[in-house]
N, CA and C atoms as a LAMMPS dump frame, in Angstrom:
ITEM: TIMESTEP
0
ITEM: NUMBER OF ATOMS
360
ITEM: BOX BOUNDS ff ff ff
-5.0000000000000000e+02 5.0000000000000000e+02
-5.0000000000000000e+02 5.0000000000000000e+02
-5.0000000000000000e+02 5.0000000000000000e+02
ITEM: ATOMS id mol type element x y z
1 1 1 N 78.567 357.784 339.464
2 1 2 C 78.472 358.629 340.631
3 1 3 C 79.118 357.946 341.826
4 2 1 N 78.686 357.037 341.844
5 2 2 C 79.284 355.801 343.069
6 2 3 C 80.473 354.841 342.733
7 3 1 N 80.472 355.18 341.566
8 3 2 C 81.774 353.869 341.03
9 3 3 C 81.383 352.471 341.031
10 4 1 N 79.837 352.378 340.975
11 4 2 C 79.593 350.905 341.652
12 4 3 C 79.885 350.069 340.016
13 5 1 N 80.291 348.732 339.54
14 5 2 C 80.258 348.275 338.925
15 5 3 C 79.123 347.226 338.427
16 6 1 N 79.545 346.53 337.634
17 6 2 C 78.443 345.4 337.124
18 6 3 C 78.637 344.082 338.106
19 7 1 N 79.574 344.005 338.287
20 7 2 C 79.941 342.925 339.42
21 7 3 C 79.395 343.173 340.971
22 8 1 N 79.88 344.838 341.111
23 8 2 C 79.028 344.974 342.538
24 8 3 C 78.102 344.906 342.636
25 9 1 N 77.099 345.531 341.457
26 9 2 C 75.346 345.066 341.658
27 9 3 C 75.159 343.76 341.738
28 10 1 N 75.816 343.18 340.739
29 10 2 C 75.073 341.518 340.477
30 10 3 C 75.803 341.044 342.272
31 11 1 N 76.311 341.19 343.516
32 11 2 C 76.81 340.702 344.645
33 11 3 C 75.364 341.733 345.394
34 12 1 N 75.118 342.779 345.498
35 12 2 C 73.831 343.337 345.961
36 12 3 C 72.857 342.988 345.35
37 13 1 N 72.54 342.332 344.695
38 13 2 C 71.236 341.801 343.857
39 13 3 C 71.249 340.429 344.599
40 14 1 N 72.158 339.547 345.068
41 14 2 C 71.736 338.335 345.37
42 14 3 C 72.293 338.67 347.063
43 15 1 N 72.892 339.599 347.417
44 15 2 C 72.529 339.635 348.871
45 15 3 C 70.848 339.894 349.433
46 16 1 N 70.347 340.658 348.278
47 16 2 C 69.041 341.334 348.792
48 16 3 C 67.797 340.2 348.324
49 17 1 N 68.306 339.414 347.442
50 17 2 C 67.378 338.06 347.274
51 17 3 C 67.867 337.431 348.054
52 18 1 N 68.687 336.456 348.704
53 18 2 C 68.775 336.389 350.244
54 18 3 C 67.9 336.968 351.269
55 19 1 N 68.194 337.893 351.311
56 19 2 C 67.894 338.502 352.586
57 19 3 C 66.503 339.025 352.585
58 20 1 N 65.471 339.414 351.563
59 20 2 C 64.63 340.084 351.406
60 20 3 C 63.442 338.218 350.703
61 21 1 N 64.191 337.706 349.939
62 21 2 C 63.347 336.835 349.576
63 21 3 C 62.929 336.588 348.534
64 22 1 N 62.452 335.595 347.132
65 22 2 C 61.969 336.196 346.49
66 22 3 C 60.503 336.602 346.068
67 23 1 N 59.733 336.49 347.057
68 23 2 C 57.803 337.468 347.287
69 23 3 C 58.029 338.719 347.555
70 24 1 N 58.831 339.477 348.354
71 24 2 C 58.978 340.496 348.595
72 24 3 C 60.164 341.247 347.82
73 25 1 N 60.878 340.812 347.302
74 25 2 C 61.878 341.875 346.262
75 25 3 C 61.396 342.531 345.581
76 26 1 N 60.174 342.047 344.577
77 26 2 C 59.424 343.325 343.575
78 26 3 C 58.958 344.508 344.309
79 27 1 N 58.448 343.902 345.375
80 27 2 C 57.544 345.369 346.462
81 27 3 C 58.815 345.884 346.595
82 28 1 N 59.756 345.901 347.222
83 28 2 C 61.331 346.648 347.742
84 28 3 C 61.654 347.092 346.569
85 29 1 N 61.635 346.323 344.972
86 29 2 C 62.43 347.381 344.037
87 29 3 C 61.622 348.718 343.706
88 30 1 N 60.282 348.272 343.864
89 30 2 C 59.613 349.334 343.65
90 30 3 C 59.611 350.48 344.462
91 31 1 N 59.714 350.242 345.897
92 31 2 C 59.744 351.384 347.013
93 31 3 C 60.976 352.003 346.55
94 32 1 N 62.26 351.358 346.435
95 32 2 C 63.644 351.863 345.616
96 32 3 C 63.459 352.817 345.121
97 33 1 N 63.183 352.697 343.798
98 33 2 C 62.613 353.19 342.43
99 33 3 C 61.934 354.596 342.908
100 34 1 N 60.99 353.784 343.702
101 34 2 C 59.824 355.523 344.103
102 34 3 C 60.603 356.799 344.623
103 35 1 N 61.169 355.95 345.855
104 35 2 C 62.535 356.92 346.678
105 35 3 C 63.429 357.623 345.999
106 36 1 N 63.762 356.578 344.837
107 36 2 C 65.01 357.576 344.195
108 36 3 C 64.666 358.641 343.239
109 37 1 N 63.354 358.328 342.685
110 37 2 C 62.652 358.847 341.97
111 37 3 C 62.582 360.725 342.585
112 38 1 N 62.03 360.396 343.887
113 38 2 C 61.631 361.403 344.642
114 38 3 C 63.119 362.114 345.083
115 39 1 N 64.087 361.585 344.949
116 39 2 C 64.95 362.231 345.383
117 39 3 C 65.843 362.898 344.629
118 40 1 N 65.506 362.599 342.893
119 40 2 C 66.158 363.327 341.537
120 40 3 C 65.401 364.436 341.32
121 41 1 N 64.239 363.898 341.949
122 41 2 C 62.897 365.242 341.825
123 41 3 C 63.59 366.12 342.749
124 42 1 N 63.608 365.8 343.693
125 42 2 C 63.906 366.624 344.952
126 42 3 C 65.413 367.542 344.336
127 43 1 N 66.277 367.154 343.845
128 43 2 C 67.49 367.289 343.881
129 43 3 C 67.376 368.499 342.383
130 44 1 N 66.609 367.628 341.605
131 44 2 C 66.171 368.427 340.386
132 44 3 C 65.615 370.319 340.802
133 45 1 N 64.751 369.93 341.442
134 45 2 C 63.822 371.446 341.545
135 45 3 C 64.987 372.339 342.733
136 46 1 N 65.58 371.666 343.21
137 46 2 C 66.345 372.753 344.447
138 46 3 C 67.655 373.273 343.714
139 47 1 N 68.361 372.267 342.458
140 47 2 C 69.037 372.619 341.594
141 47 3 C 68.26 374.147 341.079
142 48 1 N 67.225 373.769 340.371
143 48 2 C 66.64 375.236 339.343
144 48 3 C 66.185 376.417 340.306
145 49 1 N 66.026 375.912 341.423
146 49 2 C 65.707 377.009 342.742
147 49 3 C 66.794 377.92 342.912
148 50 1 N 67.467 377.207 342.961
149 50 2 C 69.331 377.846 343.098
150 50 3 C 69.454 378.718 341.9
151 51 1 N 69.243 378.069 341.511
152 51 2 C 69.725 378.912 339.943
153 51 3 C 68.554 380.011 339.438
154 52 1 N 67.503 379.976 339.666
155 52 2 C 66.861 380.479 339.536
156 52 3 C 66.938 381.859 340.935
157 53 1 N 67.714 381.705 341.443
158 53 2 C 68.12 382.836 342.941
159 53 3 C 68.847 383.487 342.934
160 54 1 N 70.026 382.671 342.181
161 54 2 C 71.213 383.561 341.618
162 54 3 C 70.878 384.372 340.852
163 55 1 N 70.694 383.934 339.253
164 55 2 C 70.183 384.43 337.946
165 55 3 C 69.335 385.802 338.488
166 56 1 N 68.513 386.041 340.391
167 56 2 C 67.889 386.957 339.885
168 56 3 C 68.52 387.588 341.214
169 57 1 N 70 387.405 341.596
170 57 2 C 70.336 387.848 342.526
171 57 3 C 70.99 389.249 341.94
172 58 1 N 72.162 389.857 343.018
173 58 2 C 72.805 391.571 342.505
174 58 3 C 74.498 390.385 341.237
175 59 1 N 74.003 388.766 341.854
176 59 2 C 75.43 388.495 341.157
177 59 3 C 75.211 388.67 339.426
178 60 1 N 74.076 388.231 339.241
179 60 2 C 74.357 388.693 337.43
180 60 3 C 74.613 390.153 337.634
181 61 1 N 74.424 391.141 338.497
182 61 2 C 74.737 392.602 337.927
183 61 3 C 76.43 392.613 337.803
184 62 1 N 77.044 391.539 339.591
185 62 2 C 78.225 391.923 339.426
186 62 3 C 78.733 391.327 337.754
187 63 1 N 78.514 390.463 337.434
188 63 2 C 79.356 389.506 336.093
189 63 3 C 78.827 390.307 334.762
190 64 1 N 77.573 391.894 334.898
191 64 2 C 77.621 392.123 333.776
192 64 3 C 78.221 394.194 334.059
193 65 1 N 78.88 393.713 335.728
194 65 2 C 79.404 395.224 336.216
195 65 3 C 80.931 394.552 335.313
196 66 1 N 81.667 393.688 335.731
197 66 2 C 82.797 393.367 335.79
198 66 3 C 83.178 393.545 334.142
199 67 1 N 81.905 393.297 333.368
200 67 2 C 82.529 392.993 331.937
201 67 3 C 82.791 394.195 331.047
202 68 1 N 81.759 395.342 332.232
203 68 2 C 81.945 396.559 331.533
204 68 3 C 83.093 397.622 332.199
205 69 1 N 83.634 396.875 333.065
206 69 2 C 84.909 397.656 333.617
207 69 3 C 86.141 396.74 333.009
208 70 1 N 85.983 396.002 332.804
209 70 2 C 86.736 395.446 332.004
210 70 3 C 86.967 396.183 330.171
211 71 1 N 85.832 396.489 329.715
212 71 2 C 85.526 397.14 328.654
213 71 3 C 86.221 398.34 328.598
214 72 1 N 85.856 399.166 329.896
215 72 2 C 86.374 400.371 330.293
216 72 3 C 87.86 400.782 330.33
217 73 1 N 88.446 399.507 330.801
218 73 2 C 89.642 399.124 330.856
219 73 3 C 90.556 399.538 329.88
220 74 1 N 89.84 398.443 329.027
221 74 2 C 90.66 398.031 327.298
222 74 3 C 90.206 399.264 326.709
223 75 1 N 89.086 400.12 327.146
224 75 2 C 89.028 401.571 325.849
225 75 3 C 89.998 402.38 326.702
226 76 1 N 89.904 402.572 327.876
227 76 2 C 91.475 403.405 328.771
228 76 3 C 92.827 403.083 327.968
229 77 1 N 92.933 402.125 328.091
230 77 2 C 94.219 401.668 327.663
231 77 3 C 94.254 402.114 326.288
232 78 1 N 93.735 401.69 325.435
233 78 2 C 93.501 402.189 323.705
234 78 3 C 93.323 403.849 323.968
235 79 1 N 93.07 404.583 324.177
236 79 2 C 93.213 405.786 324.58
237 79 3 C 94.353 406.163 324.886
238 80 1 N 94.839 405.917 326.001
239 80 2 C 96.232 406.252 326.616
240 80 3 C 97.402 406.141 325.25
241 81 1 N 97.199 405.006 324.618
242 81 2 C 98.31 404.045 323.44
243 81 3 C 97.837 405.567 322.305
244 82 1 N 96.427 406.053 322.252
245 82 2 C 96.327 406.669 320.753
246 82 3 C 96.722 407.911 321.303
247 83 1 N 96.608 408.384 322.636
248 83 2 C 97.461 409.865 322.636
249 83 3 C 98.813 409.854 322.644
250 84 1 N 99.416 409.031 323.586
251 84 2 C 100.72 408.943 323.39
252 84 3 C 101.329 408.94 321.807
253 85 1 N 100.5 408.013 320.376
254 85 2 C 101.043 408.289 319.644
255 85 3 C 100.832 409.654 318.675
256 86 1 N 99.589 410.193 319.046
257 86 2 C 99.415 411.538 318.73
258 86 3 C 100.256 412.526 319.164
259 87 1 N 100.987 412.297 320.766
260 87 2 C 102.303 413.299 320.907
261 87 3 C 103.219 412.981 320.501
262 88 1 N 103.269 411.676 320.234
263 88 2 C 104.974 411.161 319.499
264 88 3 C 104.666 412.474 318.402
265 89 1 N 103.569 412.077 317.346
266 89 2 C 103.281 412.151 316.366
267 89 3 C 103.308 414.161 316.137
268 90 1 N 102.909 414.681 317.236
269 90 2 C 102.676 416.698 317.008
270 90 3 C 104.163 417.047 317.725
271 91 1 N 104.853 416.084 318.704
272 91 2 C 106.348 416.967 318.519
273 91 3 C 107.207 416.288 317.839
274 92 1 N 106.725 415.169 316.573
275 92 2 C 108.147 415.086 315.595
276 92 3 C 107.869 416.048 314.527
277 93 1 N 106.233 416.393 314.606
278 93 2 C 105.906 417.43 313.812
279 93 3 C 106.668 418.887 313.769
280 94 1 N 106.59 418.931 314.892
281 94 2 C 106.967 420.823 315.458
282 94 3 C 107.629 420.529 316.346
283 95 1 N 109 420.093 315.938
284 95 2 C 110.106 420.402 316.773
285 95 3 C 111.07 421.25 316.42
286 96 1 N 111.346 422.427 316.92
287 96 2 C 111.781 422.944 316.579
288 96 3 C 113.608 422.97 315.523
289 97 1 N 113.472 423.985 315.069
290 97 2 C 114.476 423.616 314.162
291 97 3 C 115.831 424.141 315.127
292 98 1 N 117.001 423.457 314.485
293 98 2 C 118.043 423.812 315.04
294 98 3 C 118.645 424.975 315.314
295 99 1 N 119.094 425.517 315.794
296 99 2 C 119.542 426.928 315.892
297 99 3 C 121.385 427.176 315.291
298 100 1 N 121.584 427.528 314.627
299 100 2 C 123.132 427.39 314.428
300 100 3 C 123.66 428.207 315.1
301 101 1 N 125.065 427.257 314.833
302 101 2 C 126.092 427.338 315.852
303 101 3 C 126.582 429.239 315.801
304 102 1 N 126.355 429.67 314.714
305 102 2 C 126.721 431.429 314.844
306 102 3 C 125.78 431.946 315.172
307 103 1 N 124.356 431.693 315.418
308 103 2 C 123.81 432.565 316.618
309 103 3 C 124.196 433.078 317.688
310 104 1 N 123.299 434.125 318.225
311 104 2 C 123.62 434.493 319.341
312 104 3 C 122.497 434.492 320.613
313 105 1 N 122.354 432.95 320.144
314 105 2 C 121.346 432.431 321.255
315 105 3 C 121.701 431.697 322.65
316 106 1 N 121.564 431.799 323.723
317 106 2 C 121.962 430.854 324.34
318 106 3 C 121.059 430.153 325.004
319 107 1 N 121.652 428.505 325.007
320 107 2 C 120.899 427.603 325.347
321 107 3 C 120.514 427.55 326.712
322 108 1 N 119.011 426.97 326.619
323 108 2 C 118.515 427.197 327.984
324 108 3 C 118.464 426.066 328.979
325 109 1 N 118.918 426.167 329.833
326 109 2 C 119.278 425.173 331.057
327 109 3 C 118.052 424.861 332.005
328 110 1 N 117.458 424.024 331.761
329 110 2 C 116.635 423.136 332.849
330 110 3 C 116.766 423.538 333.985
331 111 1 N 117.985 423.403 334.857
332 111 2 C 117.9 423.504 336.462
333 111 3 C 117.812 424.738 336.678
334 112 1 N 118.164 425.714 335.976
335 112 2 C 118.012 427.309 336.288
336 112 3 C 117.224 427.25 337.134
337 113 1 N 116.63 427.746 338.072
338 113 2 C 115.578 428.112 338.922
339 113 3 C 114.867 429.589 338.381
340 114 1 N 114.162 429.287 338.222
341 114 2 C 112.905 430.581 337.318
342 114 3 C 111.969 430.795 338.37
343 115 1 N 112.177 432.26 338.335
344 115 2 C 111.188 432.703 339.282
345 115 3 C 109.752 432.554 339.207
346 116 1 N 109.43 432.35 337.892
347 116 2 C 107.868 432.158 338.154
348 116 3 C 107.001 433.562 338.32
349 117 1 N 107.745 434.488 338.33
350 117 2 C 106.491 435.588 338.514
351 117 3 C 106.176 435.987 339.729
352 118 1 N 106.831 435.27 340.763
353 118 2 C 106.589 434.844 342.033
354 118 3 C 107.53 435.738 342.589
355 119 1 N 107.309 436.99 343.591
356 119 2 C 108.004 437.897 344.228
357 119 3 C 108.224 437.249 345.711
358 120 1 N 109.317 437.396 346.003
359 120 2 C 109.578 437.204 347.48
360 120 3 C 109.135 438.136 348.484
């Protein structure tokens, strides 16, 4: 977490016997110990607090909204892909047949403008 090494403790281990003594170092490792103790605790329960806030927040709805629009998605799409090949599929069926060339049909032109039924 700290990067501290084996070398840096063993240089804080004999600064603090120095400085602390050795009658009073056991009492200090122990207050250590208690502190840090209390502070994994501490760190521990506000972790599962959190999580336990989320887990019962609207965000699990969004992550189980997202998975079903996502779902929604991929059946859209698979839909779209199976009609398209269902029209490939009903006008290679029924397309009409050719008309020969000695008929007396004439072919019908797109841009014509068709009235539509529609009186002026």
């Amino acid at each position: 977490m700290f990067d501290i090494g084996f070398w840096e403790l063993l240089v804080i281990a004999v600064v603090l016997l120095l400085v602390m003594g050795p009658e009073r170092l056991p009492e200090v490792a122990k207050q250590a110990a208690f502190f840090i103790r209390k502070a994994r605790q501490s760190v521990y329960r506000l972790r599962s607090e959190m999580k336990s806030e989320i887990d019962g927040t609207p965000f699990a709805d969004i992550e189980a909204a997202k998975r079903e629009i996502s779902d929604f998605k991929n059946d859209l799409k698979q839909f779209g892909r199976d009609l398209a090949d269902s029209a490939e599929n009903k006008v290679g069926v029924d397309k009409p047949s050719r008309v020969h060339e000695d008929a007396d049909v004439e072919p019908i032109d797109p841009t014509d403008n068709v009235d539509n039924g529609k009186s002026n």
